[in-house]
C-alpha positions, 0 to 999 in steps of 0.5 A: 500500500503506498503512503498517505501524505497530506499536504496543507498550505495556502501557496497553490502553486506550491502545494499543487507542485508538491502533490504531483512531485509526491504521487510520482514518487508512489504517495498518495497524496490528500492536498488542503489550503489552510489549517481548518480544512487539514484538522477537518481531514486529518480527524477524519482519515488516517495518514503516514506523515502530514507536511504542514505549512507554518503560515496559513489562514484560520489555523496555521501549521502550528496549531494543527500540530498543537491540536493533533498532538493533543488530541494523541495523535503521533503522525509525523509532522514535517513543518514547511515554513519561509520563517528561518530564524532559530526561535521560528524553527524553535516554536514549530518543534515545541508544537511536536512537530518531527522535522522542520524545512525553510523554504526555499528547499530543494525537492531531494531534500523534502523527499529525503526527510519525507522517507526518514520520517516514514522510516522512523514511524514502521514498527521495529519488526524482524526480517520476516514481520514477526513483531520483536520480544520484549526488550524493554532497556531501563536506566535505574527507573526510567523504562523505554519500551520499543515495542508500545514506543512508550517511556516511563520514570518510575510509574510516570509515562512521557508523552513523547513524540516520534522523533524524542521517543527515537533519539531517548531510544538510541541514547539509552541503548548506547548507554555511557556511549559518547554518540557524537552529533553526525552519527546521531543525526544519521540515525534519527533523521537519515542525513547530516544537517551540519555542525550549525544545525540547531534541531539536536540541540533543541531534541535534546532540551525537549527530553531534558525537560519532560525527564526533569518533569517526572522527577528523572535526573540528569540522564543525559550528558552534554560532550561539548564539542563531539555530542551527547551520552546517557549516563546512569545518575 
């Protein structure tokens, strides 16, 4: 079956060029103009991966991913924005959003991004489709569960989002390991954004918080210069 991807954005001409680029790569492809119409069809349908854009009338990409987010809903979200200042970029992660690309962009890279989010959404199965055993990795009380993607401090589960549930996941199978930032942005976004990216950084803050939150220590550890490590406290 191929995958069902919605596209919102105001811009007909992007929007239309981007629904044709997508159906002749295999999706299939729900196109809508502003942020009403996509929570009226993402509530009603089921989708692989949402791309929203950040500025459209009545409710922009922000608050479609703000809403859906607290509705329970873990589709990954890719923002499409003009906005290229780090706060812009800030604010569309801190609605849930999974991944983030200013415009212009060039279409390799959406498509690029598109597949990682994909990737990352499969339930981990074995070769042949058989779901995993239970391989639950704990550090003290934290408990992350592949399986269920569900993370817990002591009897409090974090609400995460797909890619914090991956990057807490990669980190607490690599425990007491220095994974520097290109080999972490390999295996969570599929490609490398360069040293002057912001977005691990930002990941990272996020897990901070919600583990701080539910009473978790200082798990996770930053190697200035080289990049992050999850220590037991």
């Amino acid at each position: 079956m191929p995958s069902r991807v919605l596209i919102a954005d105001d811009d007909r001409a992007i929007r239309e060029s981007l629904a044709r680029a997508l159906e002749l790569e295999g999706y299939e492809v729900v196109a809508v103009v502003d942020g009403v119409q996509a929570l009226t069809r993402i509530r009603g349908d089921a989708f692989d991966a949402l791309l929203l854009d950040v500025m459209m009338p009545l409710v922009d990409g922000l608050g479609v991913c703000r809403v859906i987010r607290a509705d329970g809903d873990r589709t990954p979200v890719l923002m499409l924005t003009a906005r290229v200042e780090t706060s812009d970029r800030v604010a569309g992660l801190d609605a849930g959003a999974d991944d983030y690309l200013p415009k212009p962009f060039e279409l390799d890279e959406l498509l690029a991004r598109l597949r990682a989010l994909l990737r990352r959404a499969v339930p981990a199965n074995g070769a042949d489709g058989a779901e995993r055993g239970t391989d639950v990795p704990r550090i003290g009380l934290l408990r992350v569960d592949p399986e269920a993607r569900q993370v817990w401090w002591a009897t409090e589960e974090l609400a995460l989002t797909k890619t914090e549930f991956d990057l807490l996941e990669l980190l607490v199978r690599n425990e007491g390991i220095v994974l520097d930032h290109s080999t972490i942005y390999q295996r969570i976004w599929g490609y490398d954004f360069g040293i002057n990216s912001k977005n691990l950084a930002v990941y990272v803050g996020y897990l901070r918080r919600k583990l701080a939150a539910a009473g978790a220590p200082g798990l996770i550890h930053t190697v200035r210069g080289v990049g992050y490590a999850v220590r037991r406290p």
